[in-house]
C-alpha positions in Angstrom: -130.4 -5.6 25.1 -128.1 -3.8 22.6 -128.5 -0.5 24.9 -126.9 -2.8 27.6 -123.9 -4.5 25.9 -123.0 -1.4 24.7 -123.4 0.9 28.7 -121.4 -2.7 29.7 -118.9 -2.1 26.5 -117.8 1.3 27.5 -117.8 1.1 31.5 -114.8 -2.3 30.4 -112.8 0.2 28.5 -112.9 2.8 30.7 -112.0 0.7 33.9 -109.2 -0.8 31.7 -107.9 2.8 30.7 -107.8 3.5 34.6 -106.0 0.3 35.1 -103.0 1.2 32.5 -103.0 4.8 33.9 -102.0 3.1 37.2 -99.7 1.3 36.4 -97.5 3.6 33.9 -97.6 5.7 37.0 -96.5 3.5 39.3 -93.4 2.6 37.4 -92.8 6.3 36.6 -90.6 6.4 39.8 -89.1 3.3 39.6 -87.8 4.3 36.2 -86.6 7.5 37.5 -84.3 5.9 40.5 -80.6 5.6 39.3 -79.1 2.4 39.4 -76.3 1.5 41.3 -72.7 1.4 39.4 -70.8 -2.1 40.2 -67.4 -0.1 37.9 -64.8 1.2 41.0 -64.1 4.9 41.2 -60.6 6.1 40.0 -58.9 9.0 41.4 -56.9 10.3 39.1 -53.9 12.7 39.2 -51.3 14.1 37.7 -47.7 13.0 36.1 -45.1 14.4 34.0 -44.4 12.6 30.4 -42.1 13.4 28.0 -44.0 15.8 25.2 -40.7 14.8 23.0 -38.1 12.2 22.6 -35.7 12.9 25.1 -31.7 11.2 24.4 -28.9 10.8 26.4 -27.4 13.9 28.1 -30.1 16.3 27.1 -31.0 19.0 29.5 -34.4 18.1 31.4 -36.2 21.3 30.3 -40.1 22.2 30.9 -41.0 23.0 27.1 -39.7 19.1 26.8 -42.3 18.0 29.2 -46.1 17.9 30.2 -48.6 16.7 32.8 -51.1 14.1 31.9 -53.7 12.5 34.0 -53.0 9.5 35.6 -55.1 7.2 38.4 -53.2 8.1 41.8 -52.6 4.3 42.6 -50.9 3.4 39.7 -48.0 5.6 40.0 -44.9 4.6 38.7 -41.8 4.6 41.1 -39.9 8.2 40.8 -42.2 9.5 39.1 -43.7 13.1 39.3 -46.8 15.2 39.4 -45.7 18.2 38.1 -43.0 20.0 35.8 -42.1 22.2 39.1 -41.3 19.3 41.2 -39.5 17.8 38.6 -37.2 21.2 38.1 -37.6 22.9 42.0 -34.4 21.6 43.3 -32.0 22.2 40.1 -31.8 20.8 36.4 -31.4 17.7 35.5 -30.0 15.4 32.5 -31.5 12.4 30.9 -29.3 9.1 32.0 -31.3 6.6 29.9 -33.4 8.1 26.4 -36.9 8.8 27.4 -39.7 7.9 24.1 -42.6 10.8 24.1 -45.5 10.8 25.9 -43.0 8.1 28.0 -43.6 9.1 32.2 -40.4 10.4 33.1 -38.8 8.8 36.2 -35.8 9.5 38.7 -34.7 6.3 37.5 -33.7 7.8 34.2 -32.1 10.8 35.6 -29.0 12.8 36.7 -29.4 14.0 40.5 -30.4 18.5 40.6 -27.3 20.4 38.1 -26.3 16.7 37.8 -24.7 15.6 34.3 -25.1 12.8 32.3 -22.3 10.2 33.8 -21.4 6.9 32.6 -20.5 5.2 36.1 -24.7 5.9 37.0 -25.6 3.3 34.4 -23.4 0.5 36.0 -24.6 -2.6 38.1 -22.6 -2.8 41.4 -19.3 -4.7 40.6 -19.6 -4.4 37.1 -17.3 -2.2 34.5 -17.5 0.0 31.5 -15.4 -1.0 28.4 -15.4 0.9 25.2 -14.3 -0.7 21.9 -13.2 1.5 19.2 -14.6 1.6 15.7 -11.3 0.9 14.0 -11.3 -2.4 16.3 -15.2 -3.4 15.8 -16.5 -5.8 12.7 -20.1 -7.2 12.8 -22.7 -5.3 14.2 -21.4 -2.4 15.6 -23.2 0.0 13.9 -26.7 -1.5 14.7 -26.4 -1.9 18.5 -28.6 0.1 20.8 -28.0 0.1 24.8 -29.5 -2.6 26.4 -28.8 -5.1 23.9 -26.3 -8.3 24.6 -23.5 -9.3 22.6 -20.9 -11.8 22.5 -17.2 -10.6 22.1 -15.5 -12.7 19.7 -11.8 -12.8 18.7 -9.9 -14.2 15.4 -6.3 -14.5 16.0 -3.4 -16.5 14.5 -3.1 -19.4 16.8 0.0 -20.7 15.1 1.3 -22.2 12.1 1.2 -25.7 10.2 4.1 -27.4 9.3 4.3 -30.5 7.4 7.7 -32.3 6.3 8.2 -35.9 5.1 10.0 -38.6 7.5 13.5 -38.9 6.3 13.6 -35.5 3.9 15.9 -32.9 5.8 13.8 -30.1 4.3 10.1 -28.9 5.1 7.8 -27.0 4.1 4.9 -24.4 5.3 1.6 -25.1 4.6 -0.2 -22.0 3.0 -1.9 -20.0 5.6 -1.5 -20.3 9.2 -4.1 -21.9 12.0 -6.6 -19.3 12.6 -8.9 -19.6 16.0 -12.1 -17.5 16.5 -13.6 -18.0 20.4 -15.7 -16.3 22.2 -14.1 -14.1 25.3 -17.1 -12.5 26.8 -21.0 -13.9 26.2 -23.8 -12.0 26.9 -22.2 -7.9 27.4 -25.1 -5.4 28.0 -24.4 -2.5 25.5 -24.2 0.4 27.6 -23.9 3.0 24.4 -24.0 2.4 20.9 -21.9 5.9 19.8 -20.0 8.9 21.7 -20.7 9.7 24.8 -23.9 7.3 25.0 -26.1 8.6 22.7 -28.9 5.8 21.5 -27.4 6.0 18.1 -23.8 5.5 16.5 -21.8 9.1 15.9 -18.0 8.3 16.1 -18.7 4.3 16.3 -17.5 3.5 19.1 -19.5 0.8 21.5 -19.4 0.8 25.6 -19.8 -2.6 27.1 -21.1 -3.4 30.7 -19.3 -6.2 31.8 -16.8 -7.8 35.2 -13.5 -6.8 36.0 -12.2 -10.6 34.6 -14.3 -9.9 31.2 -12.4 -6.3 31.0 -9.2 -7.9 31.5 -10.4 -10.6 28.4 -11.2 -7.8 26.2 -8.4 -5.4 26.9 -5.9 -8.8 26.2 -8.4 -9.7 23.0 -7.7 -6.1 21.4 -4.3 -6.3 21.2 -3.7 -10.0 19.9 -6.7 -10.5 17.2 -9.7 -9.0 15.7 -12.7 -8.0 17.9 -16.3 -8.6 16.6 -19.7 -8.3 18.2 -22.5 -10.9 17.8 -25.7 -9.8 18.8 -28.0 -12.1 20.7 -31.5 -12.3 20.6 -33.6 -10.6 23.4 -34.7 -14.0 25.3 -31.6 -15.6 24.7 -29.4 -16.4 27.6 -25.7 -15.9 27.7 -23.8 -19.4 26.1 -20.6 -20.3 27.2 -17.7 -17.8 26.8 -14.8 -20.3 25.5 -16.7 -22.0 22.9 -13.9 -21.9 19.7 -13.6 -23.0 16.1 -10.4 -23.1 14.1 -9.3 -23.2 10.6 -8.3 -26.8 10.8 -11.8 -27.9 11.9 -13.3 -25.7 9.0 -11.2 -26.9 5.8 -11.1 -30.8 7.1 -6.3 -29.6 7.2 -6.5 -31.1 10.8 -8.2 -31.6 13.5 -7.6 -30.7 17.7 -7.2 -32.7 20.5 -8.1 -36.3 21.1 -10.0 -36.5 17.7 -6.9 -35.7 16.0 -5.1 -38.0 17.4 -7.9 -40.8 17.1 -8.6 -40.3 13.6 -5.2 -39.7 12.7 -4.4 -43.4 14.3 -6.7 -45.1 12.1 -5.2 -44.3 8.7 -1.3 -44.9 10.1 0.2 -47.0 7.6 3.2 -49.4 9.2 5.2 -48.3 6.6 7.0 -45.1 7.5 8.2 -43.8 4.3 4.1 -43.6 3.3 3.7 -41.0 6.2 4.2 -37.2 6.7 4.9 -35.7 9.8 2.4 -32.5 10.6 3.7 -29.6 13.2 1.1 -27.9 14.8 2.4 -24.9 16.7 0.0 -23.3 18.5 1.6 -20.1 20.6 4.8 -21.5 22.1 3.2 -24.7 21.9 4.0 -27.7 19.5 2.7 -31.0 18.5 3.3 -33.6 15.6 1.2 -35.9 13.8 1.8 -38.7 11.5 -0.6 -38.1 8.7 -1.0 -40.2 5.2 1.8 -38.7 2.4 -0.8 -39.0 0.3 -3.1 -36.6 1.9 -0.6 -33.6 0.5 -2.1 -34.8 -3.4 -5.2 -35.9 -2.9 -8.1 -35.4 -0.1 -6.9 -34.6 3.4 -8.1 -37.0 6.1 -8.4 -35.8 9.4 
């Protein structure tokens, strides 16, 4: 009986050896077959980048550029698949600065043996005003093209007079009524230095703005001083008249129908308590009736 189990033992492990032979070599080709790829093939090309930071007027040169590969249907717009159809119909100059390794596009360039002009940069119907150094406070010097700015100007907008009712003689307030307003909101900064380069040289600043703002400016120049606030990227353009005097910062006197409101409230019926305020404001005058007392002690608007 032992003789048996063990004849029975052996013929079990060899039929199960078989068995696992089998299989393994069935699989064998299954393993072998490649899978199908779900990814998309890209096709991939060519385009020209710039190998170096390329500014303003610079010459469009081949050691400044170089070919990278890049899918075929994601091409930029005006952009090029070699240096020699970027350079076969003549040189070209940068209009807008160009980063490295940035894809360089017609968009940013002259036309063939073009050079680097101003007028290329403008929106239809828009104009190109440039602002001195001597002329700029505020941020000036920290302005790159594309940014917006509002074009503020502080002027003189006429003096204060007070007398009191019933003296012959008056007298001038110290200072005179300074006004700051805005003339032009939300300017694109075409050029932030000579001749458009990406950084101040001789400090001057080109705005892009419309022939009315130009006219604004040009008048601003020559009757205050000019300053630039700089707006934030996602902010939108505010309104261009928004003002603030002197008066409305040192509590001396306020504008409009809140002068005249507040002013009307403190009126004492007694005459000789009162002093008359002259506000002249270009070739513009008006009169108040303010408190004497206000000249001694607080002013009330």
């Amino acid at each position: 009986m032992l003789g048996i189990a063990a004849i029975f033992g052996s013929l079990s492990i060899f039929a199960a050896n078989m068995w696992l032979e089998n299989a393994a070599e069935a699989r064998a080709p299954q393993a072998q077959m490649p899978v199908a790829s779900h990814e998309p093939q890209v096709d991939f090309g060519s385009i020209v980048v710039a190998r170096q930071p390329l500014v303003y007027g610079a010459a469009v040169e081949a050691g400044g550029l170089t070919e990278i590969p890049w899918p075929k249907d994601a091409l930029p717009e005006g952009a090029y698949a070699s240096v020699d159809d970027l350079l076969r119909e003549g040189k070209r100059v940068v209009l807008s600065a160009i980063e490295a390794n940035e894809p360089v596009l017609l968009a940013k360039l002259s036309g063939p043996d073009g050079r680097a002009i101003l007028s290329n940069r403008l929106a239809p119907g828009m104009q190109a005003v440039t602002i001195a150094a001597d002329e700029i406070t505020g941020v000036g010097g920290f302005l790159t093209p594309g940014d917006r700015v509002d074009v503020v100007l502080t002027r003189n907008g006429g003096s204060v007079v007070a007398k009191s009712i019933g003296a012959e003689e008056s007298g001038r307030i110290k200072g005179a009524e300074m006004i700051t307003e805005t003339v032009v909101s939300g300017a694109r900064v075409l050029s932030a230095g000579g001749n458009g380069e990406d950084r101040p040289a001789n400090g001057t600043v080109t705005l892009e703005v419309t022939p009315s703002d130009a006219r604004r400016i040009a008048l601003a120049r020559s009757v205050g001083q000019v300053s630039l606030s700089l707006l934030a990227a996602a902010e939108s353009p505010g309104d261009a008249r928004d003002s603030a005097t002197l008066s409305s910062l040192t509590g001396l006197i306020s504008s409009g129908a809140d002068t005249a409101d507040s002013l009307s409230g403190v009126m004492s019926s007694d005459r000789a308590a009162l002093t008359e305020v002259k506000v002249t404001r270009g070739i513009q005058a008006e009169v108040y009736n303010v408190p004497a007392s206000a000249n001694s002690g607080s002013r009330q608007p």
